[in-house]
C-alpha positions in Angstrom: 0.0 0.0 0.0 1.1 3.6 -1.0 2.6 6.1 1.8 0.3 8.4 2.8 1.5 12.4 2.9 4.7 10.6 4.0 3.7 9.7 7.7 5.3 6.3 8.7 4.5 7.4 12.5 1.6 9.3 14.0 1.2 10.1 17.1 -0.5 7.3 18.2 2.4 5.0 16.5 0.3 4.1 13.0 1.8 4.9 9.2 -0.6 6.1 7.3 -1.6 4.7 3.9 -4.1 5.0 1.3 -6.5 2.1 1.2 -5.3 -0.3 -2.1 -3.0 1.9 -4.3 -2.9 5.5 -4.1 -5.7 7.2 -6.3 -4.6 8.0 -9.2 -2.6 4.6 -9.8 -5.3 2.4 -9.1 -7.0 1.8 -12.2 -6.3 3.2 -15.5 -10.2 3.8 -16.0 -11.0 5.5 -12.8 -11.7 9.2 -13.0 -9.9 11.1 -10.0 -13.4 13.0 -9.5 -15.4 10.1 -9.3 -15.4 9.7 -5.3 -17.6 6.8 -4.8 -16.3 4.7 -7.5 -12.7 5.6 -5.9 -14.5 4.5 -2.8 -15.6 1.0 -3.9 -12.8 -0.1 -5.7 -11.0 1.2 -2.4 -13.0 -2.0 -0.8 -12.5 -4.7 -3.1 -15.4 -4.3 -5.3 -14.9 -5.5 -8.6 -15.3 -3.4 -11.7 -18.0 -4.8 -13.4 -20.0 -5.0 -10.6 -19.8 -1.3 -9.5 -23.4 -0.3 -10.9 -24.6 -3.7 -8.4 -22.9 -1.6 -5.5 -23.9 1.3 -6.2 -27.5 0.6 -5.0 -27.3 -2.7 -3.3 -30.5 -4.5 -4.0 -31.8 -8.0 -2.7 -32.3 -8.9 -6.7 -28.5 -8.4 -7.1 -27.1 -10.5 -4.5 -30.0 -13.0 -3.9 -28.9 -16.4 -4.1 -31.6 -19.5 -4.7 -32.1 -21.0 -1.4 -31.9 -24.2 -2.4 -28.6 -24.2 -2.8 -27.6 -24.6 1.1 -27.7 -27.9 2.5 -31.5 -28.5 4.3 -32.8 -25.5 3.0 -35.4 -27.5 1.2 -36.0 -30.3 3.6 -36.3 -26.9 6.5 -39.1 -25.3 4.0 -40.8 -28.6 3.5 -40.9 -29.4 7.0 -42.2 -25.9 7.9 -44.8 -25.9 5.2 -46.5 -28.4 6.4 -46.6 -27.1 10.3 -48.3 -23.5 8.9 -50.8 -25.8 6.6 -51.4 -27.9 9.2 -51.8 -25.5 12.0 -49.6 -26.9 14.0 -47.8 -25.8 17.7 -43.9 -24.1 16.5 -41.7 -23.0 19.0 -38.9 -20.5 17.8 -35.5 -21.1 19.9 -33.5 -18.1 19.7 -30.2 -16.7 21.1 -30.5 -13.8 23.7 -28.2 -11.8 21.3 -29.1 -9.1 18.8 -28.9 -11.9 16.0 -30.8 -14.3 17.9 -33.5 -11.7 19.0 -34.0 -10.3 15.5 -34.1 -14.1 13.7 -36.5 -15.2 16.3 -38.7 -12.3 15.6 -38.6 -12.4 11.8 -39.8 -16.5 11.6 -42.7 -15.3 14.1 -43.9 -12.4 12.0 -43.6 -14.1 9.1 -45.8 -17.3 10.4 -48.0 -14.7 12.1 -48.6 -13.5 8.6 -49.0 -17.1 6.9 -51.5 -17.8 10.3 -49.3 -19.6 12.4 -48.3 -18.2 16.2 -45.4 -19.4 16.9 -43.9 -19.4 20.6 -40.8 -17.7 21.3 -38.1 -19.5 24.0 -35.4 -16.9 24.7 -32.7 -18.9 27.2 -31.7 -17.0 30.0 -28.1 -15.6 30.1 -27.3 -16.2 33.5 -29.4 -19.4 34.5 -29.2 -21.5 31.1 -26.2 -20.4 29.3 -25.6 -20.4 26.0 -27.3 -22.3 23.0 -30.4 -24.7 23.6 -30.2 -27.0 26.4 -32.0 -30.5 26.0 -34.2 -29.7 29.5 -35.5 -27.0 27.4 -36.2 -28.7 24.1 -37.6 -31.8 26.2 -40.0 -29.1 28.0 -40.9 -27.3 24.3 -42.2 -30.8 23.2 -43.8 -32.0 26.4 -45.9 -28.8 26.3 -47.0 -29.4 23.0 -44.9 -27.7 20.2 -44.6 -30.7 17.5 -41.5 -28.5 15.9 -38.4 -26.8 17.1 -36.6 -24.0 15.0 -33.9 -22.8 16.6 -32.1 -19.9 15.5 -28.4 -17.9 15.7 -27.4 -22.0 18.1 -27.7 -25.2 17.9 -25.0 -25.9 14.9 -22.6 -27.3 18.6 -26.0 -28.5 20.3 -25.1 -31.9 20.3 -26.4 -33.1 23.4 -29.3 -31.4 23.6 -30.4 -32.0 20.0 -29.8 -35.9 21.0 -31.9 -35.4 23.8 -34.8 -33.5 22.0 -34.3 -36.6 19.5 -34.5 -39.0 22.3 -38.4 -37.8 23.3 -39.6 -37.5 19.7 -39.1 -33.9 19.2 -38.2 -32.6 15.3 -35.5 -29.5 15.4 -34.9 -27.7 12.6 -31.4 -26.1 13.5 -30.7 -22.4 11.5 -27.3 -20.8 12.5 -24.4 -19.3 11.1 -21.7 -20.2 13.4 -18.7 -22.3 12.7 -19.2 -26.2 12.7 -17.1 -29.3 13.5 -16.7 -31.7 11.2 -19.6 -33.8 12.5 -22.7 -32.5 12.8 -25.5 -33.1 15.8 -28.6 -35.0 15.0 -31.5 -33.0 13.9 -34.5 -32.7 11.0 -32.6 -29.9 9.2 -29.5 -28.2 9.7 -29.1 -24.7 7.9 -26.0 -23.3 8.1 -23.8 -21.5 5.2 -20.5 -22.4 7.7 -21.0 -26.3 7.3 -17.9 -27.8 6.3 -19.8 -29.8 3.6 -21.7 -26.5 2.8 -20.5 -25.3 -1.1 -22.4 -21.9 -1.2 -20.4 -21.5 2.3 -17.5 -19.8 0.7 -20.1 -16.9 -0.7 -22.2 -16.8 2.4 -20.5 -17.9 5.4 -21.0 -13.9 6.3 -24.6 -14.0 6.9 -25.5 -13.1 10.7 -28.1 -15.7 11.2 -31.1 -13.7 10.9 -30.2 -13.5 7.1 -30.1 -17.7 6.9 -33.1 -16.9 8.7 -34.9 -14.4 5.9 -33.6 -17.1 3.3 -35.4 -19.9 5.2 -38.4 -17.5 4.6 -38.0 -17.1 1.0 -37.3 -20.8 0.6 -40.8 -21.3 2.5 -43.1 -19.0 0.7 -41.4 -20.2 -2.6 -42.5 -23.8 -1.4 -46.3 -22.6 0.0 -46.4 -20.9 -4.1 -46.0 -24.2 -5.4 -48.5 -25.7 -3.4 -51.4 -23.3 -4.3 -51.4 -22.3 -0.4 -51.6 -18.4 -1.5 -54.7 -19.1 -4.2 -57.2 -17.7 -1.7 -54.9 -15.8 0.4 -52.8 -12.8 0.8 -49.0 -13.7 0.4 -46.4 -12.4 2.5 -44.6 -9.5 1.8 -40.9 -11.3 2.7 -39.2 -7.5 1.9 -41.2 -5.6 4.3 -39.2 -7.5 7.4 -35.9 -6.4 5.9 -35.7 -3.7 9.0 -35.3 -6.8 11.1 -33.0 -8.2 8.8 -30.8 -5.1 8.7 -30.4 -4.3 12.8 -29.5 -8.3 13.4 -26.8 -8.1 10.6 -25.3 -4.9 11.5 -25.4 -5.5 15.5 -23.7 -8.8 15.3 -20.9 -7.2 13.2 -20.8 -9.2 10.1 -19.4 -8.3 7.2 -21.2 -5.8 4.9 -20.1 -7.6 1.9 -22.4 -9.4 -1.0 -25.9 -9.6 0.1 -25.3 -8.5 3.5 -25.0 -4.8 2.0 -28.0 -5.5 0.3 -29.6 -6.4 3.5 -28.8 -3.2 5.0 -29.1 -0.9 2.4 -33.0 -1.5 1.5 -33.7 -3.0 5.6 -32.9 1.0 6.3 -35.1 2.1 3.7 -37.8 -0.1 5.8 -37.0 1.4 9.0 -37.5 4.8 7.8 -40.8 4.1 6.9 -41.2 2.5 10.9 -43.3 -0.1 10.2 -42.5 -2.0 12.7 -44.3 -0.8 15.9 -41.5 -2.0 18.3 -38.8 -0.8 16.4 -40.5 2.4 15.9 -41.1 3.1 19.6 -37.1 1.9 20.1 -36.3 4.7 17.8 -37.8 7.0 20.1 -36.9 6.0 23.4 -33.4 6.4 21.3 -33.9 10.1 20.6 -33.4 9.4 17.0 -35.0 12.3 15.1 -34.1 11.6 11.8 -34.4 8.2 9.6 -31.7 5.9 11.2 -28.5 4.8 9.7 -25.9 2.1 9.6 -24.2 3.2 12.9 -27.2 3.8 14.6 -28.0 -0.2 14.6 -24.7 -1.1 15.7 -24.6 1.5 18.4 -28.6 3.2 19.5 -30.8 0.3 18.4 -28.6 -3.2 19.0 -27.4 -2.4 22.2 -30.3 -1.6 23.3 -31.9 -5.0 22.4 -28.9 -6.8 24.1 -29.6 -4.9 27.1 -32.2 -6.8 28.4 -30.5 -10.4 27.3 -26.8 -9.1 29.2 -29.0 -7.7 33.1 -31.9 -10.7 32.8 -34.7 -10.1 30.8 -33.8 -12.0 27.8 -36.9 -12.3 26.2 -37.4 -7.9 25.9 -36.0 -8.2 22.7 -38.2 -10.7 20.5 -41.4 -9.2 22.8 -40.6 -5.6 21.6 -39.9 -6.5 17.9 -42.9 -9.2 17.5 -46.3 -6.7 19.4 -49.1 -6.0 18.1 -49.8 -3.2 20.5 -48.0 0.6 20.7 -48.2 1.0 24.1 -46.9 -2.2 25.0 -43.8 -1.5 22.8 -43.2 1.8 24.6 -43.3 0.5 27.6 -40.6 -2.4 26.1 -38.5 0.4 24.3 -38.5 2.4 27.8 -37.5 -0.4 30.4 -34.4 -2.0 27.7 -33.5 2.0 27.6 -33.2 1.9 31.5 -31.3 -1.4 31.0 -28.9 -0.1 28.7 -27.8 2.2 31.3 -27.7 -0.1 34.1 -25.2 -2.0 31.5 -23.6 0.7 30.8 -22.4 1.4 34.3 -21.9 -2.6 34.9 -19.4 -2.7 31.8 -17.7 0.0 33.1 -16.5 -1.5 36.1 -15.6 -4.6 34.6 -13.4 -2.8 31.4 -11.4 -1.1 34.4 -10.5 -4.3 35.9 -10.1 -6.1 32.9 -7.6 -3.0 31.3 -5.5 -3.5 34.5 -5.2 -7.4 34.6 -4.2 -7.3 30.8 -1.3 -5.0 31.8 0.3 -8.0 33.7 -0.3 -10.1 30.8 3.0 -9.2 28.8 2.5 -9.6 24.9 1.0 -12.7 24.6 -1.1 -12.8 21.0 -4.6 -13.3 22.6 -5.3 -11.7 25.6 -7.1 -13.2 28.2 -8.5 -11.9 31.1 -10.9 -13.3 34.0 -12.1 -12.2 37.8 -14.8 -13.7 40.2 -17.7 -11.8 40.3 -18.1 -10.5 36.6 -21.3 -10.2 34.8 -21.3 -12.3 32.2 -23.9 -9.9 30.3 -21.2 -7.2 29.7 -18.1 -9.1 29.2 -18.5 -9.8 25.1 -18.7 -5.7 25.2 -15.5 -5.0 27.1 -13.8 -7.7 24.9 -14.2 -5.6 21.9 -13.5 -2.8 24.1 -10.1 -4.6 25.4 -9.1 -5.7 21.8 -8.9 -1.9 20.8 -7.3 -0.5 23.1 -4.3 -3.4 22.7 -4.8 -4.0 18.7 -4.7 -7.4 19.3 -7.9 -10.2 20.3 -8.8 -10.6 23.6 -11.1 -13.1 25.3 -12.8 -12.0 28.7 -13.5 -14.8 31.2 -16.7 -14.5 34.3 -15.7 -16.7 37.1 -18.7 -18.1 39.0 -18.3 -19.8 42.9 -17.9 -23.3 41.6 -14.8 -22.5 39.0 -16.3 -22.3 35.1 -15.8 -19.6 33.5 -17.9 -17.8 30.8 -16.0 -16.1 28.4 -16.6 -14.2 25.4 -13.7 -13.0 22.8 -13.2 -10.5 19.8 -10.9 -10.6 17.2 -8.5 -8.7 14.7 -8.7 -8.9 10.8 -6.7 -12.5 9.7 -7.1 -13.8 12.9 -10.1 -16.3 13.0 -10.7 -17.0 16.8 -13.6 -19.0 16.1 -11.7 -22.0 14.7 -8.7 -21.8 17.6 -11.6 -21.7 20.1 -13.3 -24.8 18.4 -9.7 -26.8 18.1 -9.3 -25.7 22.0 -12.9 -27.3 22.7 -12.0 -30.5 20.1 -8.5 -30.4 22.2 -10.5 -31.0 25.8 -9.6 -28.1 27.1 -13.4 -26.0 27.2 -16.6 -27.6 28.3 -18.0 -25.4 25.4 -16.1 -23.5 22.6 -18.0 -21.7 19.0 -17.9 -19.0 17.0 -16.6 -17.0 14.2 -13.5 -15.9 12.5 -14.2 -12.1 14.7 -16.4 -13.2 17.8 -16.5 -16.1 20.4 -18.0 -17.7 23.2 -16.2 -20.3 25.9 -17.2 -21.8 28.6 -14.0 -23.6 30.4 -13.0 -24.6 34.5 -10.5 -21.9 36.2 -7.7 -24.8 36.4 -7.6 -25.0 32.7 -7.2 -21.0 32.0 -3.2 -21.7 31.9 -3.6 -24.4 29.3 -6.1 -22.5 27.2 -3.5 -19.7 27.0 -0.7 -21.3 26.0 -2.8 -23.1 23.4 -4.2 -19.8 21.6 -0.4 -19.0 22.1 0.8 -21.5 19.7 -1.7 -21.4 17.2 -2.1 -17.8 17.0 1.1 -16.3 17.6 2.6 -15.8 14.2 -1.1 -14.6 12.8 -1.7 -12.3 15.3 1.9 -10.9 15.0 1.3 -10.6 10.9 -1.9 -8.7 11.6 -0.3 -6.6 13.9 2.7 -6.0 11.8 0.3 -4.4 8.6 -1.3 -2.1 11.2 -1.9 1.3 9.7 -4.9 3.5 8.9 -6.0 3.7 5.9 -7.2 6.2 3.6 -9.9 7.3 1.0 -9.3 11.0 0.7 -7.0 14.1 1.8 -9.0 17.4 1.9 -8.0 21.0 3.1 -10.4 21.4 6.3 -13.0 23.5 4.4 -13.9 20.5 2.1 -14.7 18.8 5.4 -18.6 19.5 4.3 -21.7 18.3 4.6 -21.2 17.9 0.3 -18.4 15.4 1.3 -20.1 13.2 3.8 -22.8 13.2 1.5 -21.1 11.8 -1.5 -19.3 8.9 1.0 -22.3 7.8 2.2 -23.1 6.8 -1.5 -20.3 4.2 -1.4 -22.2 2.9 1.7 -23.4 1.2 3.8 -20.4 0.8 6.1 -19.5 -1.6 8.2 -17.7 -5.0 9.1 -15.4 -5.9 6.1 -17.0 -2.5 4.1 -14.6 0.3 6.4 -16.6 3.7 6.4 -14.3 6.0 4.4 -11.1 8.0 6.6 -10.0 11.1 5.3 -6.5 13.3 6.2 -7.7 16.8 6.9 -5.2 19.8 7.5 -2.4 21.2 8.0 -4.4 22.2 10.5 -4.0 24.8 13.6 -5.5 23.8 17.5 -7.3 27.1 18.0 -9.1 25.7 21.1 -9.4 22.2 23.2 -11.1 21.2 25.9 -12.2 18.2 27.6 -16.1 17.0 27.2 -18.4 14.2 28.3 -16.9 11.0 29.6 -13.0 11.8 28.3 -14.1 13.4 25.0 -11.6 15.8 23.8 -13.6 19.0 21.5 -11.3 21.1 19.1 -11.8 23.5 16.7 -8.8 23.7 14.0 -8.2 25.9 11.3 -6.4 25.5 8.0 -4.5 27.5 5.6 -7.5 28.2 3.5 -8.9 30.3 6.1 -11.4 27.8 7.3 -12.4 26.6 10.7 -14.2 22.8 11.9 -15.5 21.4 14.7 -13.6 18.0 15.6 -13.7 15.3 18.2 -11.5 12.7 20.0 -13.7 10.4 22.1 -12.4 8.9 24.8 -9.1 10.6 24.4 -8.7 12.7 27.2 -5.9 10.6 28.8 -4.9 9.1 25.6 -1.6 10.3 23.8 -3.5 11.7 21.2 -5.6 13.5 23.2 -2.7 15.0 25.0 -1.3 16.4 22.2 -4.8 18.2 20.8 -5.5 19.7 24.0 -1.6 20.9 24.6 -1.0 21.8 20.7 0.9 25.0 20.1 -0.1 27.6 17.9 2.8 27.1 15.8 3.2 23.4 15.0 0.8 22.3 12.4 -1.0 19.2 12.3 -2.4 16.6 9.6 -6.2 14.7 11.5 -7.4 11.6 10.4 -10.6 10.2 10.7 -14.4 10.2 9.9 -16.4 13.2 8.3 -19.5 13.1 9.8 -23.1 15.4 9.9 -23.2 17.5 12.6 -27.0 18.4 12.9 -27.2 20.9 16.5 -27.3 24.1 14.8 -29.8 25.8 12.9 -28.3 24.1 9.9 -26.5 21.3 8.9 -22.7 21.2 9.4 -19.7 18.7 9.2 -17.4 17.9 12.2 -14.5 15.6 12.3 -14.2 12.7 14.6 -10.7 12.0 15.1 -8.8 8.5 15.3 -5.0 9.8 14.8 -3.0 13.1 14.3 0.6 13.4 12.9 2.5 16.5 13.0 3.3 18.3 10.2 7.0 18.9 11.2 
């Protein structure tokens, strides 16, 4: 990758690079003044598919369903349960993804006629994934099928169980699977070893296996005349669902995930949903939402009520009929979020200190008695950005197991080490993906489990380490940070996961004034040599390096910022502010 304005060190330690080759060397067709095409080539994006990502549409990027393994048999199976009338029980994760995919198969059999019952485990009392008490309990009370969604593809006990009484499971999930598979009526899953549309899909959060399910089960009601005399349901109109599941559990925006998001926020502006509308609010979202707003207003308020207890909050809010019921949803997971909030605080102080004693081991793992396991997959992510490498945090309960959750780095896939760990004896309970895991493991085997991810992950984690750098889209003087700019970028969207929202260099730049705001948010305004002044902020960078050197910048000594143009809506009319990641000085 090409040097960027010639900064191999910024303050916080980064080169700075542009993103692929530098613009006007990375393809002999591309038109310097044609941002968002710069923009998508930038990510990967083939040129003859450009005009496809553009406009990301579900016609696009659809795939036939039938091509993943069960799909058919799981459409069959679930055709005959809506025509037959009979008792479904939807077993979802207490997650975002789970939530959202247990919500979308109940609206959608609530539009075919079919109520289905929701299970939601609890966090705290029944752990991760189904447990076979449950699934025995599902059938005993009547339900004569089991889909359970976002778990269940490591289930292998409690599928055997649920096998054992008579009760049919259709398993859909999109986490990483052993080479064996557990017993059940259908298993959907794009990450299948023996799954060949995995290599195109193995992205999809679950709740878009989930919409795909759907499709494959209207598609297989049309061909048995079940819509002759009634209304057929209008599979698009859940794509809000769709949208807040796969942007909240961080998968890739790539392929028909960005088609997922793109037309699910065109949904949610038209609040549709009643739940999601009233979540909006309690939010203080004025305008139509977007991307970030899922992954940082919306999802973690869903989680809330999963991470402090009430587990099922989420599926109840999305899934009512009834507007005052959802505000009275939207406003107890908003008083949740804070009671997180201040929870995951306590526990990212600890953690930050016990990963100091840690040395430089590739993944770092941390773990204390007395941690709630609702916050800890939070203050993972939190831990693995603040040390550029993965981390796993571990909740210690009185008897010794630990819960643990883990994030990851681009090129490292902790979800496989974790699965070789549990196939190595070493976890009770081990799954994930390439970016996120879960663990459940005894405190004498913490050493072991270290040592383990040491070996395996070492060299990886030091590569992806070693190509650290920021990269960028775009260098602008600070009066083309605009609201014109952040505009045109958002054209290339939407951004997330594996689809980097663009980073410009703005400056040289002047620190005519700093100060400290919010939680460790530092405020600056800068000016440039073209005469022209922007609002820009550092969060959490009070006590950072970084943040040191905006709030103690001389007047003389000129600076170049990096980071994310964004709208800044407070005044009486729209401006642009910077939010800062990095700073280099000019000098």
């Amino acid at each position: 990758m090409t040097s960027l304005l010639n900064i191999q060190r910024s303050i916080t330690g980064q080169a700075w690079r542009w993103r692929g080759l530098a613009a006007d060397a990375r393809d002999p067709g591309f038109a310097p003044d044609d941002l968002v095409t710069q923009l998508l080539l930038a990510r990967g994006c083939p040129r003859d598919e450009l005009e496809a990502h553009r406009a990301p549409s579900i016609r696009a990027f659809m795939p036939d369903p039938s091509i993943f393994n069960d799909m058919d048999k799981a459409a069959e199976r679930l055709a005959d349960a809506v025509q037959a009338g009979e008792q479904v029980a939807i077993f979802g994760d207490y997650d975002v993804d789970g939530a959202t995919s247990a919500a979308l198969l109940i609206l959608l059999l609530r539009d075919l006629g079919l109520e289905a019952r929701p299970y939601i485990p609890d966090r705290l009392m029944e752990g991760y994934g189904p447990s076979g008490e449950a699934l025995v309990k599902l059938k005993a009370e009547g339900a004569s099928l089991i889909v359970t969604v976002d778990c269940g593809a490591q289930a292998f006990e409690a599928l055997a169980m649920a096998q054992g009484v008579g009760a049919e499971v259709i398993v859909v999930d999109h986490h990483k699977c052993a080479s064996e598979l557990p017993v059940a009526l259908a298993l959907v899953n794009p990450n299948r070893l023996d799954e060949t549309a995995g290599a195109a899909h193995g992205h999809l959060a679950a709740v878009g296996v989930a919409w795909l399910l759907g499709a494959a089960l209207i598609r297989t009601l049309r061909t048995r005349g079940w819509f002759e005399n009634r209304p057929e349901p209008r599979l698009l109109d859940l794509l809000d669902i769709v949208a807040l599941g796969t942007v909240a559990d961080v998968a890739s925006l790539k392929g028909l995930n960005r088609a997922f998001v793109a037309q699910g926020l065109k949904v949610m502006a038209q609040r549709r949903n009643i739940g999601l509308n009233a979540l909006i609010e309690a939010s203080r979202l004025t305008r139509a939402p977007v991307c970030s707003d899922l992954g940082f207003a919306l999802g973690p308020r869903i989680n809330a009520g999963g991470r402090v207890g009430r587990s099922d909050l989420g599926v109840r809010l999305l899934t009512t009929r009834d507007p005052d019921e959802a505000r009275a949803i939207a406003a107890e997971l908003n008083t949740l979020n804070e009671e997180r909030r201040a929870i995951e605080a306590e526990v990212q102080r600890t953690a930050e200190e016990l990963s100091l004693t840690q040395g430089n081991r590739a993944v770092a793992i941390v773990h204390a008695h007395g941690w709630h396991a609702g916050v800890i997959g939070i203050v993972a992510g939190r831990l693995k950005e603040k040390l550029g490498r993965p981390a796993i945090v571990i909740a210690l309960d009185e008897a010794g197991i630990g819960k643990g959750s883990g994030r990851s780095i681009p090129g490292v896939d902790l979800g496989a080490a974790v699965l070789a760990a549990k196939d190595a004896g070493l976890l009770h309970a081990g799954g994930g993906h390439a970016m996120a895991c879960g663990v459940t493991i005894a405190e004498d085997r913490l050493d072991a489990f270290a040592d383990f991810l040491e070996e395996r992950l070492s060299e990886k984690v030091t590569a992806a380490m070693g190509d650290r750098a920021l990269l960028f889209d775009a260098v602008v003087a600070p009066g083309g940070v605009n609201p014109a700019l952040v505009e045109a970028m958002e054209e290339g969207g939407p951004y997330g996961m594996g689809w980097p929202a663009p980073r410009i260099a703005a400056g040289p730049v002047t620190v005519i004034k700093a100060d400290i705001v919010g939680t460790n948010h530092v405020r600056a305004i800068v000016a440039g040599d073209d005469g022209r002044s922007i609002k820009a902020v550092a969060f959490r960078a009070a006590e950072t390096e970084l943040g040191q050197a905006l709030l103690s910048a001389p007047r003389h000594r000129k600076l170049w910022l990096a980071g994310r143009a964004r709208i800044d809506d407070w005044g009486s009319r729209p401006a642009a502010e910077l939010h800062i990641d990095d700073a280099a000085w000019c000098d």
